[in-house]
C-alpha positions in Angstrom: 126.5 120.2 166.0 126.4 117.9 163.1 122.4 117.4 163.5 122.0 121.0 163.9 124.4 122.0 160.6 123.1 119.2 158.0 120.1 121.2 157.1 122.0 124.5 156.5 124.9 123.1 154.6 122.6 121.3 152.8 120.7 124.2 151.5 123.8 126.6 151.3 125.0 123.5 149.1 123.0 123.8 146.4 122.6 128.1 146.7 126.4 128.0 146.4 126.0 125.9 143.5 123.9 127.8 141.9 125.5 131.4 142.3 128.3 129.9 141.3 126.6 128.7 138.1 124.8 132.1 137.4 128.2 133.9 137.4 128.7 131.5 134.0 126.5 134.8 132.8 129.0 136.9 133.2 132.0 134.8 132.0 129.9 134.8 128.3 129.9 138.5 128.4 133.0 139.1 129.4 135.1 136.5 128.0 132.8 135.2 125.2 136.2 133.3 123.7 137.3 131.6 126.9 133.6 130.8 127.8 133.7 126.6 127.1 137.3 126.9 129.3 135.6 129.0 132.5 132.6 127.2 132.0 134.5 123.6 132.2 135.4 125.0 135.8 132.0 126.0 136.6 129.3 123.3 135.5 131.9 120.1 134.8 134.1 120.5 138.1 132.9 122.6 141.0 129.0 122.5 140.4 129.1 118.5 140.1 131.1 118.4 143.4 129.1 120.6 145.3 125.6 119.1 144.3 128.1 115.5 144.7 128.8 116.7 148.5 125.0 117.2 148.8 123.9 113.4 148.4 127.3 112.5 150.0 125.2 114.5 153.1 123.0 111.8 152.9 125.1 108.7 154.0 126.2 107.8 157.4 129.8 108.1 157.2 129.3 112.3 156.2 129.4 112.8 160.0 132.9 111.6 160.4 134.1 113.3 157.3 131.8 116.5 156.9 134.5 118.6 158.1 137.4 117.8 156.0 134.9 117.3 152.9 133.7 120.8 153.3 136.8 122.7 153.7 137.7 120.6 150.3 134.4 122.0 148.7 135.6 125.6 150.2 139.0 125.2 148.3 138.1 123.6 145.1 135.4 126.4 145.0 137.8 129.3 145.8 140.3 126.8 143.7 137.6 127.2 140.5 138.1 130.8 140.6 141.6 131.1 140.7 141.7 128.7 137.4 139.6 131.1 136.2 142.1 134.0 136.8 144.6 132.2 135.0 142.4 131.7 132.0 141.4 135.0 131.8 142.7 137.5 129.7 144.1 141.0 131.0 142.1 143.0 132.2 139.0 141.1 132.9 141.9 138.9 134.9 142.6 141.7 137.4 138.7 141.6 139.0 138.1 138.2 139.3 139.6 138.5 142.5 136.4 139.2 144.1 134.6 135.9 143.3 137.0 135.1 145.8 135.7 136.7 148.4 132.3 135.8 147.8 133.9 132.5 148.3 135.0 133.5 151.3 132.0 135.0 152.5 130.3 131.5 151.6 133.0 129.7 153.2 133.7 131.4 156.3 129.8 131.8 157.0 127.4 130.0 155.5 128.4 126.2 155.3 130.0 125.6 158.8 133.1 124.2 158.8 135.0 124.8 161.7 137.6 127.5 162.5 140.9 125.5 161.9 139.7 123.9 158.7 138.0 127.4 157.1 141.2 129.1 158.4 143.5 126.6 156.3 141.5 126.8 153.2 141.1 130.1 153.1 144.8 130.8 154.0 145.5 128.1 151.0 143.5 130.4 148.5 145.4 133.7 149.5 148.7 131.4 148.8 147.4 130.0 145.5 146.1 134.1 144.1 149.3 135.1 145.2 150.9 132.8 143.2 148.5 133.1 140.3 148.9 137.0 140.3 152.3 137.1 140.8 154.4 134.1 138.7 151.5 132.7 136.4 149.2 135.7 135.4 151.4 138.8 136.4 149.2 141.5 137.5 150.6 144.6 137.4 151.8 146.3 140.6 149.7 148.5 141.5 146.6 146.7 141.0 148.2 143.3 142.7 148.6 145.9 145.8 144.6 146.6 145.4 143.6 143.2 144.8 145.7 142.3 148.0 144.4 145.2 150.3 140.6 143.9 149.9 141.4 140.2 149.2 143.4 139.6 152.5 141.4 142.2 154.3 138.2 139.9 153.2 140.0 136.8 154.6 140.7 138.6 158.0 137.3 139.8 158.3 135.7 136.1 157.1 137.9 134.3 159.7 136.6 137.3 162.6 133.1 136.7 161.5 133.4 132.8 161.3 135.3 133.1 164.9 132.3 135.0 166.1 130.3 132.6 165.1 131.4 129.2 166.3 132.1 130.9 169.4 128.4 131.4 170.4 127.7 127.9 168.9 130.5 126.6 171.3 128.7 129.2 173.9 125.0 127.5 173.4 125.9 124.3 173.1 127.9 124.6 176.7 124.6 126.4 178.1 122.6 124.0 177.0 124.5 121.4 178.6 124.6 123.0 182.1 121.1 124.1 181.8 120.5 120.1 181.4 122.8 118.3 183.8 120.7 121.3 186.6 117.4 119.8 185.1 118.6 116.5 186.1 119.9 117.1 189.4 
């Protein structure tokens, strides 16, 4: 699995790095006074440790640690955006939610952590909006509700798909496993 996965999180890496870093467009435009704050968060934190994560790909001791290391990434990248929230001033504050899921859709999809550890960050990032939108940044009510409709329903949906998918993974790699041990025989 980790032979098969180094290539794609390696590419999906740097892509998320770099969507990440063209949503610094928007930020200028829509916050133009807390750009140097949102854009601390974007090029000096999360873009530094995802392209860090990249050449940390590259040393032996990633295999034993890729998993943990990612779901990190996952959070601090989901993380990012929350910060953001908080920075933000009302209303642009009330639609940064959905950086979060495209967080999630990178998360849960694209850089394959397994279930437990994708679960448990993206769980962690509901738990840190919820308290962003609620005690730090109050949102009012009826757009919290919105926000939480599609955020959670984005999380459910993520964790199905991910499910989906490390379940055939799981599925081939047994196959591929009987199909050689009848080879053998």
């Amino acid at each position: 699995y980790f032979r098969a996965s180094l290539l794609p999180v390696r590419i999906f890496l740097i892509l998320g790095a770099l969507i990440y870093a063209a949503f610094g467009i928007l930020d200028a435009v829509l916050m133009p006074e807390q750009k140097s704050s949102i854009w601390f968060i974007r090029f000096i934190i999360v873009g530094p440790v995802l392209f860090g994560t990249l050449l940390a790909s590259f040393s032996k001791s990633f295999e034993r640690y890729m998993q943990p290391i990612l779901a990190a990434v996952y959070l601090l990248a989901g993380g990012g955006i929350i910060c953001m929230i908080v920075i933000a001033p009302p209303p642009v504050s009330y639609s940064y939610y959905v950086g979060l899921l495209l967080v999630f859709m990178w998360g849960y999809t694209l850089i394959r952590i397994f279930f437990t550890w994708a679960v448990l960050a993206g769980w962690l990032q509901v738990v840190l909006y919820e308290i962003v939108a609620i005690w730090i940044n109050p949102t009012p009510f009826d757009i919290l509700i919105n926000n939480n409709f599609f955020f959670i329903s984005a999380n459910a949906i993520g964790m199905l798909a991910f499910y989906s998918i490390e379940f055939h993974a799981r599925l081939d790699f047994f196959l591929t496993q009987q199909l050689e041990i009848e080879r053998e025989k």
